[in-house]
DRENLUMKE-70211 format. One record per atom (N, C-alpha, C): x, y, z. Coordinates in pm, whole numbers, plus 50000, padded with zeros to 5 digits. Each point is the difference from the previous one (the first is absolute). Example, Ala and Ser with C-alpha at 12.3 -4.5 7.8 and 13.67 -1.06 7.14 Angstrom:
2
513194943150780 499115011950000 500905012050000 499655010549928 500825011950006 499235010950073 
// end
This chain:
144
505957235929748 500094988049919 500604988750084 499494986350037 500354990650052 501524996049946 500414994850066 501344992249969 499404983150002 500664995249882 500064986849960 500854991250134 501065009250030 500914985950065 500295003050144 499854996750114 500085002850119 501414992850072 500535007650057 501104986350033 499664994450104 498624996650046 499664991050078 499194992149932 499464995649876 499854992949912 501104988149990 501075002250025 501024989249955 500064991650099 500155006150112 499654991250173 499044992049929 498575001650005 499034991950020 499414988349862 501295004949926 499734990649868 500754983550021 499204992349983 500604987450040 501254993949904 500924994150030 501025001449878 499894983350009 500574996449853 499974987749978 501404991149994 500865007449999 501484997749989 500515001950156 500544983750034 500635000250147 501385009549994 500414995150097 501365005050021 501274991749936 499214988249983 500834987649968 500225000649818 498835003649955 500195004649858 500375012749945 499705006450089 500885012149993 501415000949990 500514993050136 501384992749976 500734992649898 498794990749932 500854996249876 499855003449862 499525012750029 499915011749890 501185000049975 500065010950116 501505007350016 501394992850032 499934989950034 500844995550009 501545001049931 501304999150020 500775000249899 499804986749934 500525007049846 500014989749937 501694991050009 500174983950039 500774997549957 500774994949832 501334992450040 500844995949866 499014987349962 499234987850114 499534993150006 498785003249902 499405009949985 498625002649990 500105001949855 500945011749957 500125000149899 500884991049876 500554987250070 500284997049949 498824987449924 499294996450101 498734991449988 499755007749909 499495010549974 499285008449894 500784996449870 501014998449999 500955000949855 499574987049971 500204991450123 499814984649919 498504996149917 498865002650084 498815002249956 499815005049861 501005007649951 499925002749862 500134993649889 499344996149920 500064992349882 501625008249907 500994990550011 501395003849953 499985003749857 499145001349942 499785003549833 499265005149957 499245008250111 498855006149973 500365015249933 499005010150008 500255010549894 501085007550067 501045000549916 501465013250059 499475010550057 500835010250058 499805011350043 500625009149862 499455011050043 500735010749907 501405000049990 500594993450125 501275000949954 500494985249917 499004992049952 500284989249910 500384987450136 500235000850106 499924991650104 499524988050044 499584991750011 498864990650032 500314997250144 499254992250073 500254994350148 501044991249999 499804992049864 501304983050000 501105011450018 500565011849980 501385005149946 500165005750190 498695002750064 500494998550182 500244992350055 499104987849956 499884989650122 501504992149921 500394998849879 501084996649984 501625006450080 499935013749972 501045004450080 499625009650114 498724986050078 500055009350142 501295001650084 500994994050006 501194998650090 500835012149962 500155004149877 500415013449947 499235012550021 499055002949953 499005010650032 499155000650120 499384990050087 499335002050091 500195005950070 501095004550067 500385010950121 499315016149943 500295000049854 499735013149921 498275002250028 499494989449939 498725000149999 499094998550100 500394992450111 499565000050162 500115016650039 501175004549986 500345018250034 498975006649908 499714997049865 498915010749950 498854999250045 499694985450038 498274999050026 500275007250179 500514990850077 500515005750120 499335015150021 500765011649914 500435013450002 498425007449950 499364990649909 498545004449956 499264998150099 499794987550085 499844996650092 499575013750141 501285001350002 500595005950165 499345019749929 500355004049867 499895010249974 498705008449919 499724988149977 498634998149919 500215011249855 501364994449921 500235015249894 500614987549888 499324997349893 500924993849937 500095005149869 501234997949943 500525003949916 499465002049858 499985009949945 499135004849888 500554983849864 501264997649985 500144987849921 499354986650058 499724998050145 499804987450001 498285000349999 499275010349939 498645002949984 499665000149863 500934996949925 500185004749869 499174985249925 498675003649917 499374987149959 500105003849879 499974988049891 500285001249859 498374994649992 498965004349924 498754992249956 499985002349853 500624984449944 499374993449881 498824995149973 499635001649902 499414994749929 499964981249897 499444991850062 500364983349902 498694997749949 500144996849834 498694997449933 499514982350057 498485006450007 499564981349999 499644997949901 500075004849899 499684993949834 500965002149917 500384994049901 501015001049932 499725011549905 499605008749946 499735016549919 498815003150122 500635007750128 498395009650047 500165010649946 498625003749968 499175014249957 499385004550091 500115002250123 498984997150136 500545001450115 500115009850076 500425000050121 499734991150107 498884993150003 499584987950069 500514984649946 501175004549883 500994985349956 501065004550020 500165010750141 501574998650047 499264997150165 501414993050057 499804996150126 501045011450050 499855008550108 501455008350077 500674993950070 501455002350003 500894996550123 500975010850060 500154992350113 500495018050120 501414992049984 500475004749945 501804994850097 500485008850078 499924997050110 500665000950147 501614999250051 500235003050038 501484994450024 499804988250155 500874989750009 499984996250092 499704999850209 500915015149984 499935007450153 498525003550003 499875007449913 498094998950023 499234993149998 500534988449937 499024990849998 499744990950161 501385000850063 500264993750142 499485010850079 500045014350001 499305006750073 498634997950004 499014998849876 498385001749974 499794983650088 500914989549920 499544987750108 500124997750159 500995008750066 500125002050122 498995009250033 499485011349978 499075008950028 498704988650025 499054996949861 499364988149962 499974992550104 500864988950016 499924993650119 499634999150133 500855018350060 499245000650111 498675007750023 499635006549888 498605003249976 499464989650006 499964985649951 498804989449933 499374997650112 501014994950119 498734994550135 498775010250028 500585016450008 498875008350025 499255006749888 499804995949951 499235008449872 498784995550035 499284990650002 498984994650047 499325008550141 500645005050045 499715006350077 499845012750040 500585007049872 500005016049985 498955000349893 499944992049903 499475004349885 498284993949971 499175007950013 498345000350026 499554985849927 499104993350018 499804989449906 499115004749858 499485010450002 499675008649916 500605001349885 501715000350023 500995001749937 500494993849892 500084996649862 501004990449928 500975004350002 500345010349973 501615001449936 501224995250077 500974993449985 501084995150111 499434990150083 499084990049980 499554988250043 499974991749939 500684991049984 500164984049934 498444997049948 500234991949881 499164996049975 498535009449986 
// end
């Protein structure tokens, strides 16, 4: 029976990702980076499970940020994050005033914040290359 995968297959496959994007894959993440991420957040947008919003970080970043730079940091460097800061609440909000109809509720994910700065840091340095991994064939995860 043939084998599917040769490990000289991988040699001769042309790759599309330099070294340079590779690099800012992996890169560490800094306090800088994630803090851009917090600001980017609409300060009133939907809480996290823990009832949280972004205004209640970016308000007392000078208090908490060291905390929260160390969690993303530590997800970061360890790639293990914490079973609470994964923790999504999905409601349910009617768009009609009495629905009878599952298609007259809209869903919402509440997130907690740290995840939310992780998925936009991830996001980010994915966006330049996606275009370039992903077939034009493809919709899913392509704008527009």
């Amino acid at each position: 029976m043939p084998t599917l995968h040769t490990p000289g297959a991988i040699n001769v496959t042309p790759t599309k990702i330099t070294d340079t994007m590779d690099h800012n894959l992996i890169k560490p993440v800094s306090e800088s980076e994630i803090f851009a991420m917090l600001k980017e957040m609409g300060p009133s947008k939907a809480p996290g499970i823990d009832s949280m919003t972004a205004l209640f970080f970016q308000t007392y970043w000078t208090t908490i940020g060291a905390d929260v730079v160390a969690a993303i940091k530590s997800f970061f460097h360890t790639s293990h994050l914490l079973r609470s800061t994964n923790l999504t609440l999905i409601t349910l909000i009617p768009k009609v005033g009495c629905p009878v109809r599952s298609n007259q509720f809209k869903h919402i994910s509440l997130y907690n914040v740290s995840y939310k700065i992780i998925t936009k840091i991830l996001a980010n340095r994915l966006r330049p290359i996606l275009p370039l991994i992903i077939s034009k064939n493809q919709s899913g995860f392509v704008g527009g």
